[in-house]
Backbone bond lengths (Angstrom), bond angles and torsions (degrees), N, CA, C in turn:
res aa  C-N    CA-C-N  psi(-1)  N-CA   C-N-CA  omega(-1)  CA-C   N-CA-C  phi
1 X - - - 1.456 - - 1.525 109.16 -
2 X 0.995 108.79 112.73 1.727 118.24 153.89 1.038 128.84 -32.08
3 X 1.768 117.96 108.08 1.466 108.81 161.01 1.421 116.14 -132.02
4 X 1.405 98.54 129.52 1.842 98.88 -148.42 2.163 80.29 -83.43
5 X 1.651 87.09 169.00 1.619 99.93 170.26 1.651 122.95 -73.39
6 X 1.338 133.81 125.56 0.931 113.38 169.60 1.910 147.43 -33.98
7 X 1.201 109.60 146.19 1.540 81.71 -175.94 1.146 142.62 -54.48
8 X 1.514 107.50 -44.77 1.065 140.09 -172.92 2.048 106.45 -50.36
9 X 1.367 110.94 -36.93 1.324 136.56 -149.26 1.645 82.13 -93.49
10 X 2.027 110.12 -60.91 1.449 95.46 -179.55 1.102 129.17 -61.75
11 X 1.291 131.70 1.09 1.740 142.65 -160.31 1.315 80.52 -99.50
12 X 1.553 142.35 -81.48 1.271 135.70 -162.25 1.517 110.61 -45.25
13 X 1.194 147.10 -72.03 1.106 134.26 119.22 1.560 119.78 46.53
14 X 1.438 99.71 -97.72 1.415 101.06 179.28 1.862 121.81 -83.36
15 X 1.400 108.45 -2.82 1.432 115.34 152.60 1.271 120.45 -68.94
16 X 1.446 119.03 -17.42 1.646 96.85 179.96 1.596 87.81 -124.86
17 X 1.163 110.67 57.30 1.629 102.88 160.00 1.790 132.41 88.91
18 X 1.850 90.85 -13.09 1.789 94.45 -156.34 1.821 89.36 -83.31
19 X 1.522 119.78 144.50 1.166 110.35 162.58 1.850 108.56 -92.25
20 X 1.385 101.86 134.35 1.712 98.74 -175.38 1.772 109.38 -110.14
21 X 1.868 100.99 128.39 1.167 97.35 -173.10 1.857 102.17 -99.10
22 X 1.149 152.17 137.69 1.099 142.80 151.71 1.357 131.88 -69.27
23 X 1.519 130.58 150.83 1.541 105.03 174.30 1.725 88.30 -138.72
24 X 1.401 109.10 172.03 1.208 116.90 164.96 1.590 146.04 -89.46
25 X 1.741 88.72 22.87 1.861 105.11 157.40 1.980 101.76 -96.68
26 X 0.900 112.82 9.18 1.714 108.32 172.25 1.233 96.22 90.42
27 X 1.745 124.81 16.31 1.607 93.48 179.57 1.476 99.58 -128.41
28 X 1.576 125.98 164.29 1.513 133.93 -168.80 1.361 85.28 -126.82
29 X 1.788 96.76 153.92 1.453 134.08 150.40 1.601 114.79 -92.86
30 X 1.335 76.78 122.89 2.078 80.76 166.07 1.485 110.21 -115.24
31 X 1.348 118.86 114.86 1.410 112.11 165.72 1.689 113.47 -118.70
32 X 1.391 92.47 179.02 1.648 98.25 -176.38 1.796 103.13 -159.15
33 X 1.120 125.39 175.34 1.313 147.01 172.19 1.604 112.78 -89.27
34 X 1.350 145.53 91.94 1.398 134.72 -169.51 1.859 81.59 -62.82
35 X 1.328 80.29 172.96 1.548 99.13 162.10 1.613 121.08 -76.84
36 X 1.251 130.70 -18.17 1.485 142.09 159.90 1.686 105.99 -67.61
37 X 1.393 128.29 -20.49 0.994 137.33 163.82 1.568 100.58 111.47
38 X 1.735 131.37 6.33 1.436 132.71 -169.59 1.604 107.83 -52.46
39 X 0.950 140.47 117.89 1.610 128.20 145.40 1.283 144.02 -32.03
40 X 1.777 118.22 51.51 1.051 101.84 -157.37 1.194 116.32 -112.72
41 X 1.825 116.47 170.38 1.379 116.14 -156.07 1.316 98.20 -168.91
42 X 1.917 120.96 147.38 0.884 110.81 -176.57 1.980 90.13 -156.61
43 X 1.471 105.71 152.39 1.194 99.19 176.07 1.973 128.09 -103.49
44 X 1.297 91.48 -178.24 1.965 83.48 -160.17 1.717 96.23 -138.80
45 X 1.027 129.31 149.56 1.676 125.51 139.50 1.203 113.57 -50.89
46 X 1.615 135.04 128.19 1.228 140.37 146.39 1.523 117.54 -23.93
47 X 1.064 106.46 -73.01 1.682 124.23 177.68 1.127 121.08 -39.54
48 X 1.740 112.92 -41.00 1.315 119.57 -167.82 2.171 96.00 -127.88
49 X 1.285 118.73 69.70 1.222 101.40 -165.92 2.003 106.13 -92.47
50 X 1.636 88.66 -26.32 1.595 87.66 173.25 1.681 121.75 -79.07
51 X 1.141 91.47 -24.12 1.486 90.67 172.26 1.539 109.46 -75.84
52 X 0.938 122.54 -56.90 1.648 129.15 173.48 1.692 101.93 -39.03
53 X 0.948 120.96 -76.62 1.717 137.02 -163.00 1.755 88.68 -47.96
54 X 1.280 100.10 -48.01 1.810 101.50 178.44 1.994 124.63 -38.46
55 X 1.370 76.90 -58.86 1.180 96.98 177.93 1.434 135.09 -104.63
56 X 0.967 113.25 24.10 1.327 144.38 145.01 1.939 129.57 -82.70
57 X 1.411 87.72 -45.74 1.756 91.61 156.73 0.910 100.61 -88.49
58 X 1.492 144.24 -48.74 1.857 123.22 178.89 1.561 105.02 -34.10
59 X 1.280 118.44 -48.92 1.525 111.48 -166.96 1.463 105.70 -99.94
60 X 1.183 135.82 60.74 1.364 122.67 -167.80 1.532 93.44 -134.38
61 X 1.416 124.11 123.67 1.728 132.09 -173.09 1.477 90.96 -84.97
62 X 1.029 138.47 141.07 1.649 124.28 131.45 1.797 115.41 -78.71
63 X 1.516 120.84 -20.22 1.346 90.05 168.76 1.562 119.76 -85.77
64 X 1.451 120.75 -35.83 1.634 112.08 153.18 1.156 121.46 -26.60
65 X 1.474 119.70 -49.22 1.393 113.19 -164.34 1.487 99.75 -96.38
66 X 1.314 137.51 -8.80 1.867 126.46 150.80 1.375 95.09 -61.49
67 X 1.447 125.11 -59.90 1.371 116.77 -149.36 1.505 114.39 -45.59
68 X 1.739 101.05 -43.88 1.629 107.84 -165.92 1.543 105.68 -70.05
69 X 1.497 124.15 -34.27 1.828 100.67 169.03 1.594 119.90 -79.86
70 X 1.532 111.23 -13.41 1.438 108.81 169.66 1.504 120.17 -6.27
71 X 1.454 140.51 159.95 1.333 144.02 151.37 1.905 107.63 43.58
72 X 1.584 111.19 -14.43 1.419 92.95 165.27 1.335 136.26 -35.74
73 X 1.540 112.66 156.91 1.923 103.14 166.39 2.079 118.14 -62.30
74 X 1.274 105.94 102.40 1.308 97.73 176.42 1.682 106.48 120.62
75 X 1.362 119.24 -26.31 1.358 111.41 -153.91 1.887 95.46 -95.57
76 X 1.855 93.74 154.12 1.276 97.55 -177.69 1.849 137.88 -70.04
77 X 0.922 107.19 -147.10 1.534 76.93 175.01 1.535 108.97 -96.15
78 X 1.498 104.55 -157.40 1.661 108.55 -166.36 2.055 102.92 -61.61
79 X 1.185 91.03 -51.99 1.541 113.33 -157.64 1.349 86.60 -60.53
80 X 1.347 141.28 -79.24 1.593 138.18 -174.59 1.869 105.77 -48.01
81 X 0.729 132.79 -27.86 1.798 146.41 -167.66 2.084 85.04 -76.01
82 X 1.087 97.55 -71.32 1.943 107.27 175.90 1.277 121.97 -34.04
83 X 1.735 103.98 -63.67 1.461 131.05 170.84 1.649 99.02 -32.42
84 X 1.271 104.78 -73.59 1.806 109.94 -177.03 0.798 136.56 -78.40
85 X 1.822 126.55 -14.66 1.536 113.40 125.74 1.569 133.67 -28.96
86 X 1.226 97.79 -44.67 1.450 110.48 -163.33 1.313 104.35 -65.22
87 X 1.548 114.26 -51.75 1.923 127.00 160.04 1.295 94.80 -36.92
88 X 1.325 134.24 -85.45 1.511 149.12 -142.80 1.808 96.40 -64.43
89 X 1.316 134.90 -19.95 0.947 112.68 139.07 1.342 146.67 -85.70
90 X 1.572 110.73 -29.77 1.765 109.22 138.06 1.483 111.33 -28.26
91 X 0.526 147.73 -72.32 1.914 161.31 -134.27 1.533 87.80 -77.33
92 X 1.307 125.91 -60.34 1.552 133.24 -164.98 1.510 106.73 -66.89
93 X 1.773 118.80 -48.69 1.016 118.21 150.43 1.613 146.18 -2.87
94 X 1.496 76.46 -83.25 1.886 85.61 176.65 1.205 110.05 -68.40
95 X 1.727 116.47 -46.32 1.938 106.18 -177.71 1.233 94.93 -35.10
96 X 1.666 117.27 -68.96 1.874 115.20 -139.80 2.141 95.94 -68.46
97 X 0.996 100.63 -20.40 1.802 89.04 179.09 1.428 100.15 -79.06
98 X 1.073 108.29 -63.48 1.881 102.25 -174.72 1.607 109.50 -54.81
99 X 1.365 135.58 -32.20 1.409 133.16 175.88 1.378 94.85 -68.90
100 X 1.603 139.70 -61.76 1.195 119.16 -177.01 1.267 142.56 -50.07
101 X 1.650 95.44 -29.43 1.706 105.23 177.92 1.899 98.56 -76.83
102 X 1.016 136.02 -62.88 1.201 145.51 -176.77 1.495 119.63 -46.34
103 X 1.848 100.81 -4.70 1.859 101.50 -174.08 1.565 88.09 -96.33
């Protein structure tokens, strides 16, 4: 059963940039554009999106997450790969503060 995100929750959301996809197991994609230009995206429970988004930047490495595009086809070097982790946890940041204040 479907449970879409509140509005209020999707407006914050799409105020700071995330595009939100819904599906009909109750869970959303949030993606965004890093500033390095990465595609990134990660998914949430509807029901529980501030808690999810929370804890998802609680657990989010930026050097894991340089390491894993490291030496890819296309990707920049280490030091710029870091740099935008480091954004991409800024970025995760504000969602889970602004979703918390707004739940």
């Amino acid at each position: 059963m479907k449970t879409a995100l509140p509005e209020n929750l999707l407006a914050v959301c799409e105020d700071l940039g995330w595009t939100v996809r819904e599906y009909d197991d109750g869970t959303a994609e949030l993606s965004q554009y890093s500033p390095a230009g990465e595609d990134f995206s990660f998914s949430v429970r509807c029901e529980y999106i501030a808690e999810d988004v929370r804890d998802y930047y609680e657990d989010f490495d930026c050097e894991e997450h340089a390491a894993m595009w490291y030496g890819g086809p296309g990707a920049p070097n280490l030091h710029t790969l870091l740099e935008d982790a480091e954004d991409l946890e800024g970025m995760l940041e504000d969602l889970a503060v602004s979703l918390a204040q707004a739940n």
